[in-house]
RODO-2510 file (C-alpha; in nm, 4 decimals, decimal comma):
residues 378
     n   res          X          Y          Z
     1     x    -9,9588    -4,9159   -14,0754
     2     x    -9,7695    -4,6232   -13,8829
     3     x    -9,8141    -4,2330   -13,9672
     4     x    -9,5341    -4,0631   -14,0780
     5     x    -9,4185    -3,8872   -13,7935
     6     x    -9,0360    -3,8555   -13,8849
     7     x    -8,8070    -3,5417   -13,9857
     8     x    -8,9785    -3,2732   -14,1106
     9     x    -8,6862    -3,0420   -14,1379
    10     x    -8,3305    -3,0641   -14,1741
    11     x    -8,1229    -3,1417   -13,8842
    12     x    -7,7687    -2,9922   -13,7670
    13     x    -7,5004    -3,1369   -13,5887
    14     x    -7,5517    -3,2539   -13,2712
    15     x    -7,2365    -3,1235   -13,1995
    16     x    -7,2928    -2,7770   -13,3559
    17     x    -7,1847    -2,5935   -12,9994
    18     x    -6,7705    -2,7798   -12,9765
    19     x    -6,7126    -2,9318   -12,6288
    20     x    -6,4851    -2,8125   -12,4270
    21     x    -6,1179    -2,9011   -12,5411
    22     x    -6,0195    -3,2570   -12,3535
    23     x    -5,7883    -3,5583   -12,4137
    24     x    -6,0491    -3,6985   -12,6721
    25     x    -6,0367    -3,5165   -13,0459
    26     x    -6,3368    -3,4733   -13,2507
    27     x    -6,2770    -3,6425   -13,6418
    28     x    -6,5999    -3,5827   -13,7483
    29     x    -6,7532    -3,2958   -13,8930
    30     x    -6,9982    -3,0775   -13,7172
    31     x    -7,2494    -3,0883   -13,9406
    32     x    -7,3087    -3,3992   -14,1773
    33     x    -7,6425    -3,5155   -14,3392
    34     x    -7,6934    -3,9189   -14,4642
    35     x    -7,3985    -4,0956   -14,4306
    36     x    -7,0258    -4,0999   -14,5253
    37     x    -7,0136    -3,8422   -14,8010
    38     x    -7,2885    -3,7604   -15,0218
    39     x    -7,2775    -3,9984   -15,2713
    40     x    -7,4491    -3,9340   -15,6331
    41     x    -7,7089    -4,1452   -15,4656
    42     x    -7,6933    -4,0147   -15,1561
    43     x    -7,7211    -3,6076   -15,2969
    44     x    -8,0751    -3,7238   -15,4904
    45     x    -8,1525    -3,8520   -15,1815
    46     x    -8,0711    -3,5862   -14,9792
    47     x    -8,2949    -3,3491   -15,1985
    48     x    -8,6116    -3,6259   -15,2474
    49     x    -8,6042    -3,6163   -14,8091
    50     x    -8,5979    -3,2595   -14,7827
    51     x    -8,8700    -3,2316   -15,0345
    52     x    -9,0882    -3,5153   -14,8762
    53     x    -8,9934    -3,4619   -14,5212
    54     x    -8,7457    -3,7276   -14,4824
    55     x    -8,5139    -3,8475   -14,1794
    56     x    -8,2314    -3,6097   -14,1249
    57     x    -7,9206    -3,7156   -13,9592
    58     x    -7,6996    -3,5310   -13,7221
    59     x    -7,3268    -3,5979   -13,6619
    60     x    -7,1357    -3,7371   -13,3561
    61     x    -6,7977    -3,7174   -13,2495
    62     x    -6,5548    -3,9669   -13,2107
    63     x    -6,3447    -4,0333   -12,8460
    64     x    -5,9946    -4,1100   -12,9240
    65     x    -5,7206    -4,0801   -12,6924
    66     x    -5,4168    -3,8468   -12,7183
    67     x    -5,1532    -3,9847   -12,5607
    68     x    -4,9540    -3,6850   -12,4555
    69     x    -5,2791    -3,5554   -12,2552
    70     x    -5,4054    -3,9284   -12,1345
    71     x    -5,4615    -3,8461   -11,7666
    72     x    -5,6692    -4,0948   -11,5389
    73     x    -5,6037    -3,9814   -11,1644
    74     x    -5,6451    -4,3324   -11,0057
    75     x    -5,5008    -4,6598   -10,9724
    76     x    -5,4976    -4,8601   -11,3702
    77     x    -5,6791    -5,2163   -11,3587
    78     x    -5,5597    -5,5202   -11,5128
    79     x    -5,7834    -5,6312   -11,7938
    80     x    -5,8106    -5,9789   -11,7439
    81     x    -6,0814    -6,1041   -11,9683
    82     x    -6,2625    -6,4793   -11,9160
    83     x    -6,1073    -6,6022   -12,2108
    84     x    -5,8802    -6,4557   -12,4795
    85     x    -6,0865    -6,2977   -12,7891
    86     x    -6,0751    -6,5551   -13,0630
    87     x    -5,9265    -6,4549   -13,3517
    88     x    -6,1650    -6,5608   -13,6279
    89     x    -6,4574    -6,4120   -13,4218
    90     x    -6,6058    -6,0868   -13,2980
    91     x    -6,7932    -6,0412   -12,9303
    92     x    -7,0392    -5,7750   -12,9643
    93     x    -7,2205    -5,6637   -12,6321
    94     x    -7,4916    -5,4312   -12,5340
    95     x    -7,4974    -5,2684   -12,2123
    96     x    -7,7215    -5,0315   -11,9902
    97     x    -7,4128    -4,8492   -11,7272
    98     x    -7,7378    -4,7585   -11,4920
    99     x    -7,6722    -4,3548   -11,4465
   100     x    -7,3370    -4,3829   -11,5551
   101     x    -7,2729    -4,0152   -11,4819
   102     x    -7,0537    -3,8234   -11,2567
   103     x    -7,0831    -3,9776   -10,9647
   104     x    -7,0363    -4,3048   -11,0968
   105     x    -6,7745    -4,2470   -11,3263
   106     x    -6,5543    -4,0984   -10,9757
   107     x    -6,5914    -4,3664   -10,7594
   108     x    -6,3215    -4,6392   -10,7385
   109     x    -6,3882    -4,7830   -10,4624
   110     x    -6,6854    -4,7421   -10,2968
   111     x    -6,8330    -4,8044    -9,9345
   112     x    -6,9225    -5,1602   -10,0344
   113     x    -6,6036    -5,2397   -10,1561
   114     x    -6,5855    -5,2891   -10,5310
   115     x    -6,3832    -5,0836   -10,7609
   116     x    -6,6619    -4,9531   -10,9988
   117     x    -6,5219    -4,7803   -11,2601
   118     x    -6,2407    -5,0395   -11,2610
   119     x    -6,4707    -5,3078   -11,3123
   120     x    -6,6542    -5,1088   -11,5762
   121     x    -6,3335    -5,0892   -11,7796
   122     x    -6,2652    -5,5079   -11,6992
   123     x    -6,5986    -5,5734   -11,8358
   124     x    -6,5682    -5,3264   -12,1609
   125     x    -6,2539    -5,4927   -12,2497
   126     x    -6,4000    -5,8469   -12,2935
   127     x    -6,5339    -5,7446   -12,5754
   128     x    -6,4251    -5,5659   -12,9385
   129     x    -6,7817    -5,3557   -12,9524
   130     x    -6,9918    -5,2489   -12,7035
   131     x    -7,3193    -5,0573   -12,7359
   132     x    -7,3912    -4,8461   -12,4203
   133     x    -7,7083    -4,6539   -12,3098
   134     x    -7,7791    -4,4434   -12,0537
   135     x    -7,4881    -4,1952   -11,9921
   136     x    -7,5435    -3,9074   -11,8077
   137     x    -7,4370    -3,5599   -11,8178
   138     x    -7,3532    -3,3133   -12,0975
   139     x    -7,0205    -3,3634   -12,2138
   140     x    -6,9272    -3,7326   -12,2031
   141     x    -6,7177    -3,6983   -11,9455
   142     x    -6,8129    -4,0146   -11,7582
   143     x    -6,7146    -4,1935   -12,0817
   144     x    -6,4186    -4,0130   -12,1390
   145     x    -6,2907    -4,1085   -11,8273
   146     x    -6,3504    -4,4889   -11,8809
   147     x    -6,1954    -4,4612   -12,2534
   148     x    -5,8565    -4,2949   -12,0472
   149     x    -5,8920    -4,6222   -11,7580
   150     x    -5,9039    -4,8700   -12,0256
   151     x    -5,5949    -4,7535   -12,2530
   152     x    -5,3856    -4,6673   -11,9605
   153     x    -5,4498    -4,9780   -11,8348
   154     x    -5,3119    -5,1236   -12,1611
   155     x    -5,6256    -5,1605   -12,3843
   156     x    -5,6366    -5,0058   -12,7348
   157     x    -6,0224    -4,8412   -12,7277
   158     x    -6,2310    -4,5431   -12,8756
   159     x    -6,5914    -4,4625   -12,8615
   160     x    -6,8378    -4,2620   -13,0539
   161     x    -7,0536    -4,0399   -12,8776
   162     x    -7,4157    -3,9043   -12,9403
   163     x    -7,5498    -3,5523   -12,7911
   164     x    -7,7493    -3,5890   -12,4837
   165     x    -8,0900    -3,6929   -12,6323
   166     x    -8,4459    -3,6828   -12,4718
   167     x    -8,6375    -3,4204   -12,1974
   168     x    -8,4116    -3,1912   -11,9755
   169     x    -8,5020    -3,4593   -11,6474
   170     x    -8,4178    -3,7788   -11,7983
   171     x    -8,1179    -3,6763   -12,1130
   172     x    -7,9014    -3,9568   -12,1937
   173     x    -7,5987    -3,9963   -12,4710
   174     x    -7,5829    -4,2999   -12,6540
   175     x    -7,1844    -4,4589   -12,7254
   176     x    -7,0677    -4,7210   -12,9234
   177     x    -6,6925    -4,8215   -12,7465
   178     x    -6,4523    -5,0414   -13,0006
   179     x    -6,1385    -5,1781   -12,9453
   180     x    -5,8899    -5,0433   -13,2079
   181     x    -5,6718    -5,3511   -13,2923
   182     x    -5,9587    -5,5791   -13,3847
   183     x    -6,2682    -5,3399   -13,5199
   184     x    -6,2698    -4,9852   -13,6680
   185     x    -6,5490    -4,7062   -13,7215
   186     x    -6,6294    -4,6399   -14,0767
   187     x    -6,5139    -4,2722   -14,1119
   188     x    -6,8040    -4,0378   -14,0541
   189     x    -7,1203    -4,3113   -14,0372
   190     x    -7,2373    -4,2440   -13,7155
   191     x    -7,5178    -4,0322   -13,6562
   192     x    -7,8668    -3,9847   -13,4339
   193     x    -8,1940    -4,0325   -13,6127
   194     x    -8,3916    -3,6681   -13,5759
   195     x    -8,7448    -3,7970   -13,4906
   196     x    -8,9067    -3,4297   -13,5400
   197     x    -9,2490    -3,5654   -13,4948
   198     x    -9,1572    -3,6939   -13,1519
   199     x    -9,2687    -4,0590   -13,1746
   200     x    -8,9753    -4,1467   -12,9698
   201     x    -8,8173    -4,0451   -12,6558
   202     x    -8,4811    -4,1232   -12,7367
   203     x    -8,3887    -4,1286   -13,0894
   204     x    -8,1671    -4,4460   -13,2357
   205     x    -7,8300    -4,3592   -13,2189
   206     x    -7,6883    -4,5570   -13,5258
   207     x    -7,2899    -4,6279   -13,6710
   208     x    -7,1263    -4,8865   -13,9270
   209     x    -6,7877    -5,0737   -13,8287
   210     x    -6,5714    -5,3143   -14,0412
   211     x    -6,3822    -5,6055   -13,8397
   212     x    -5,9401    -5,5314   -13,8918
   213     x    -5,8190    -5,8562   -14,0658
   214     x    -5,4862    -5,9811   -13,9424
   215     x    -5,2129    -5,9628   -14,2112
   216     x    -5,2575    -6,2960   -14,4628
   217     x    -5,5882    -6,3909   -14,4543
   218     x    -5,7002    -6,3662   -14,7403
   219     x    -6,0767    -6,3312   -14,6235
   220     x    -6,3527    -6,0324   -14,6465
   221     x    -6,3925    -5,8615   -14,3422
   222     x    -6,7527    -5,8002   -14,1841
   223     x    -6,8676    -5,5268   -14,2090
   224     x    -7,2047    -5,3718   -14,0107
   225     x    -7,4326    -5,1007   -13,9421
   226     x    -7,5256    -5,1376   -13,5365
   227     x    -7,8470    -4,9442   -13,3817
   228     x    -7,8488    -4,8558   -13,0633
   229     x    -8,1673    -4,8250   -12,8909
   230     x    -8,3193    -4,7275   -12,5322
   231     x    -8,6511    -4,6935   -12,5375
   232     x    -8,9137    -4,5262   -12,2693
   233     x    -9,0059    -4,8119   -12,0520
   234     x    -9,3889    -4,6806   -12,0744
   235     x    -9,4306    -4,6925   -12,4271
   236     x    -9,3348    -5,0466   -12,5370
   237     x    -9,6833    -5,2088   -12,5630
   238     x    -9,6700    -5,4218   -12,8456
   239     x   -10,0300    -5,3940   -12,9090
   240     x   -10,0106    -5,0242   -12,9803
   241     x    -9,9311    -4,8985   -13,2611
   242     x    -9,7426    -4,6312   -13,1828
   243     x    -9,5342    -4,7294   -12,9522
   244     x    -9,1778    -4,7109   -12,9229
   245     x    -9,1270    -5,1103   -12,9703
   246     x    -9,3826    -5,1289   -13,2872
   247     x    -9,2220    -4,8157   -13,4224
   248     x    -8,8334    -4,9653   -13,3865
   249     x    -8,9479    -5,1663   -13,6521
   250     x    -9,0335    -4,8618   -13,8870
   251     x    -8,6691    -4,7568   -13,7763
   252     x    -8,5363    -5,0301   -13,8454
   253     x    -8,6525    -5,1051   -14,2126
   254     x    -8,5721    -4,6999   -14,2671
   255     x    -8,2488    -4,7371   -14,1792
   256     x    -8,1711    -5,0702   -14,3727
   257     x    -8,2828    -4,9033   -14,6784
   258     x    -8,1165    -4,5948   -14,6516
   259     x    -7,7657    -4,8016   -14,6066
   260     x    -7,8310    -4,9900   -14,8111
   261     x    -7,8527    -4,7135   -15,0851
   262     x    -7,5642    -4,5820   -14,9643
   263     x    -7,3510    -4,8621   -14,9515
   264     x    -7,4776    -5,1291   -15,0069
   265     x    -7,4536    -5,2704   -14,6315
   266     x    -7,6916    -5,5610   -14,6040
   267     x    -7,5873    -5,6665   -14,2096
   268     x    -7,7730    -5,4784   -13,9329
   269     x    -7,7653    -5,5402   -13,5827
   270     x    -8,0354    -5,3690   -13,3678
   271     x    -7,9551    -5,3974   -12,9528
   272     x    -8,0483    -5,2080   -12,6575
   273     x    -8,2353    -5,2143   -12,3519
   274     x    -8,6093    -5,2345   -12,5193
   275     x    -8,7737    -5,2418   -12,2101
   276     x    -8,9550    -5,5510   -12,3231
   277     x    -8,9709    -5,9427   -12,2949
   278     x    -8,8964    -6,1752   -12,6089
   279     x    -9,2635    -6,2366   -12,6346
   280     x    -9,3230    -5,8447   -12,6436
   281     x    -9,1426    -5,7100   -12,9474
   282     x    -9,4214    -5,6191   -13,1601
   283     x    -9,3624    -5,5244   -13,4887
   284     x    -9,0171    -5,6190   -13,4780
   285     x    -9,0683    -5,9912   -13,4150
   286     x    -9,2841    -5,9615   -13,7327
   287     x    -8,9618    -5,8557   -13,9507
   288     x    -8,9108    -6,1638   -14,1698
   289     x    -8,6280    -6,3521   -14,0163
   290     x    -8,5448    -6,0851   -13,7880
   291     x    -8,4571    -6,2988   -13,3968
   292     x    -8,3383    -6,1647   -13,0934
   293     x    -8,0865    -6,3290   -12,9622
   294     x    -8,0990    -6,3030   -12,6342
   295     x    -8,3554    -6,5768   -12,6155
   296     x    -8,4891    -6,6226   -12,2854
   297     x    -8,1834    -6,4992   -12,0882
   298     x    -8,2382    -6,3156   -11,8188
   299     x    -8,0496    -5,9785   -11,8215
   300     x    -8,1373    -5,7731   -11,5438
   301     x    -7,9085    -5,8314   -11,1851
   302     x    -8,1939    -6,0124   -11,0155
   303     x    -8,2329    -6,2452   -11,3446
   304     x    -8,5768    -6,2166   -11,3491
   305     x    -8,6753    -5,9903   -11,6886
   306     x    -8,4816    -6,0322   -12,0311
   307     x    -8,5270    -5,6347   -12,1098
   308     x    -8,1609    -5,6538   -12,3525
   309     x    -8,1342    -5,7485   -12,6655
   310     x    -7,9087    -5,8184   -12,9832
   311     x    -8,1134    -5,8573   -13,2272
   312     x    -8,0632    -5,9469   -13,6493
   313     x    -8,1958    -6,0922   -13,9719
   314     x    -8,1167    -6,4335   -13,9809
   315     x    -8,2379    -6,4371   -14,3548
   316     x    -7,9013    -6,2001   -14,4016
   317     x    -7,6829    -6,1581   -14,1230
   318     x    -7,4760    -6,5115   -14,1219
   319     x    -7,1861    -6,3990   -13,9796
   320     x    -7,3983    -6,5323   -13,6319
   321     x    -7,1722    -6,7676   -13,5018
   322     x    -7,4330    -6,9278   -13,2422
   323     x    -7,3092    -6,8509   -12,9181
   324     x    -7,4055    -6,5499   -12,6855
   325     x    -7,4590    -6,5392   -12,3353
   326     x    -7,4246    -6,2391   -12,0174
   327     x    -7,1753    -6,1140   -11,7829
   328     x    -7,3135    -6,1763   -11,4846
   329     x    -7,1409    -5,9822   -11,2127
   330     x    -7,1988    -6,2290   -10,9106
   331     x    -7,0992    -6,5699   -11,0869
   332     x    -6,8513    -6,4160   -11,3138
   333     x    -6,6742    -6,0840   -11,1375
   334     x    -6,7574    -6,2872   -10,7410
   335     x    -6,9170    -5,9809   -10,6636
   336     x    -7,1887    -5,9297   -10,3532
   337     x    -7,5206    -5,8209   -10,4261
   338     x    -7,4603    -5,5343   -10,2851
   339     x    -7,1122    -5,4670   -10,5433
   340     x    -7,3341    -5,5501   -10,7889
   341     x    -7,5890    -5,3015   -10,7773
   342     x    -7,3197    -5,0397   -10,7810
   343     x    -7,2457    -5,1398   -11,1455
   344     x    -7,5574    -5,1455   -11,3043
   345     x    -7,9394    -5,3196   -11,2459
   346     x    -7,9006    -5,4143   -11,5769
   347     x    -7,6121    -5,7505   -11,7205
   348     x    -7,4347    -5,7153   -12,0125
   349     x    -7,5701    -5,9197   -12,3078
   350     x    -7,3292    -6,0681   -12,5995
   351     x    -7,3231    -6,2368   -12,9090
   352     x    -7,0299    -6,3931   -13,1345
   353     x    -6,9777    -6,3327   -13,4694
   354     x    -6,7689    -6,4126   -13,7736
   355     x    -6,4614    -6,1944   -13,8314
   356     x    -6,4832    -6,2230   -14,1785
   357     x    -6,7672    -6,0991   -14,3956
   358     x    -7,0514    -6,4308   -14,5151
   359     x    -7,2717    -6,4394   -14,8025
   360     x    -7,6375    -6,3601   -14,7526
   361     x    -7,8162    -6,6401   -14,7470
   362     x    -8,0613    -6,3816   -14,9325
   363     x    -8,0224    -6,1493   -15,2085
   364     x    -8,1218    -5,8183   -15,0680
   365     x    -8,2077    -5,5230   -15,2776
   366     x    -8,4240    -5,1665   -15,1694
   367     x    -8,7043    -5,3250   -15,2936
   368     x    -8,6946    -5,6281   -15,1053
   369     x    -8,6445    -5,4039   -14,7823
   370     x    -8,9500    -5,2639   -14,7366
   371     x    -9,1978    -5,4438   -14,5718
   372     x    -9,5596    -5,4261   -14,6454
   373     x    -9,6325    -5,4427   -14,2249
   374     x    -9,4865    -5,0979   -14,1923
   375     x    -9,4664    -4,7551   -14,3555
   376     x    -9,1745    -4,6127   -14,4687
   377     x    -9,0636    -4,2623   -14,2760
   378     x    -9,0031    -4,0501   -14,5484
***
């Protein structure tokens, strides 16, 4: 069992100082507790976690481009994916851009050759939803940049952003980027999990998103709640109990019920760079049906550690449509070692899914969320 160590006090926007005025527009506003809108159940909510010290959730903005200030000084890229997207199916990725900051985000090409930030943006586009961790600096401007390289180039993507989150030497934003035509944000249901007891060195960063249906089909689209994690590559021990990876599975189940009150969203996919092995989840392995995906693959550069993964309840999630796999940079972009290690030390992981929504192959309900392994963060 875990101490409650969550949200003692209610949290403002993480937004609450506006950025600076750039191409990207903020639709979100500055300050916004549990979810889209306070629902009847989400206002007794609201009051039952500021009475009992609940979770408090802070508000990101959303990246979209304006055209008429759209400005990338460099050369576009063409966005030639491996294989066209399918249309009855969904690639979600998760991706660690190692220190994708300033420097990074102005290099094109560098002295060994590869176009970074160009192949950033080719990667990125494979894919309708990517998760990305470690972005560096205070204003998103790294990510802004690759949002204004992808649409010029001819894409059709946005992003959500979180405040920089952890100590002043090692800050990092979270982003979830989507491509427009084929997934959408659910208006104002992203937020950052305030962790005010500090159990975490990053908090979850955390967003729902509904699949876009082409005209006739007569099908449900999927819809999702996606957590996006990084945790502190000291403090993933499964076999304590407070550690980040055991407590991602408090998270986890606090998060599930919350949307699940709010909206009734039943599909949850948790990915990330968890700084641990398949074998080395913890708690989280112990969530009935709950899988990670990635299986054994290797997702580092040097394929040697599988610290990525995309991970969901197989007991609800069905929209899994079985394949999944990485980019890797060397076998797939022909880049050198050396290129590659300008990109990233980490691979991007993926997994298909269903573009239309699937029954559960479980009822769920708030009380069949909880788990008796973990306490709830109230």
């Amino acid at each position: 069992m875990f101490s409650d160590g969550f949200g003692k006090e209610a949290g403002v926007g993480l937004f609450s100082k506006r950025r600076k005025k750039s191409s990207f527009k903020s639709s979100l506003p500055v300050l916004r507790w549990f979810g889209p809108g306070v629902t009847s159940v989400g206002a007794l909510y609201a009051i039952y976690a500021l009475l009992t010290g609940g979770w408090s959730f802070s508000a990101l903005d959303d990246i979209l481009p304006e055209q008429s200030e759209a400005t990338f000084r460099g050369e576009t890229v063409t966005l030639d994916q491996m294989q066209p997207l399918p249309e009855d199916k969904i690639l979600v990725a998760t991706f660690n851009i190692e220190n994708f900051g300033d420097k990074k985000s102005d290099t094109r090409v560098n002295e060994h050759g590869v176009d970074v930030m160009g192949t950033l943006a080719q990667i990125i586009s494979r894919f309708d939803l990517v998760a990305i961790q470690e972005i560096r600096g205070k204003d998103g401007a790294a990510l802004e940049k690759l949002i204004r390289l992808l649409n010029e180039s001819g894409g059709t993507f946005a992003a959500t952003i979180s405040d920089p989150i952890g100590n002043d030497d090692r800050r990092e934003s979270y982003a979830f980027v989507y491509n427009r035509t084929r997934i959408r944000l659910v208006p104002g249901s992203a937020y950052v999990v305030l962790d005010s007891g500090e159990r975490m060195y990053r908090e979850p960063m955390v967003a729902t998103f509904q699949t876009i249906v082409p005209p006739g089909i007569n099908q449900a689209p999927f819809q999702f709640t996606a957590i996006n994690v990084h945790t502190d590559p000291d403090k993933v021990d499964p076999n304590d109990q407070e550690s980040e990876i055991n407590i991602l599975a408090s998270v986890f189940h606090r998060v599930r019920k919350f949307e699940f009150n709010e909206r009734l969203e039943d599909d949850f996919i948790l990915l990330g760079d968890l700084n641990a092995g398949p074998d080395h989840l913890g708690q989280l392995s112990k969530i009935n049906g709950m899988i990670s995906l990635a299986g054994d693959i290797k997702t580092n550069i040097s394929r040697s550690k599988t610290n990525d993964h995309i991970l969901i309840d197989r007991n609800v999630t069905a929209e899994y449509a079985g394949r999944k796999g990485v980019v890797s940079f060397t076998d797939d972009l022909a880049l050198t070692p050396e290129q590659a290690d300008s990109i990233s030390d980490h691979l991007p992981l993926w997994a298909e899914f269903s573009r239309f929504e699937a029954p559960s192959a479980t009822t769920t309900s708030p009380s069949s969320i909880a788990s008796s392994r973990t306490r709830e963060i109230q």
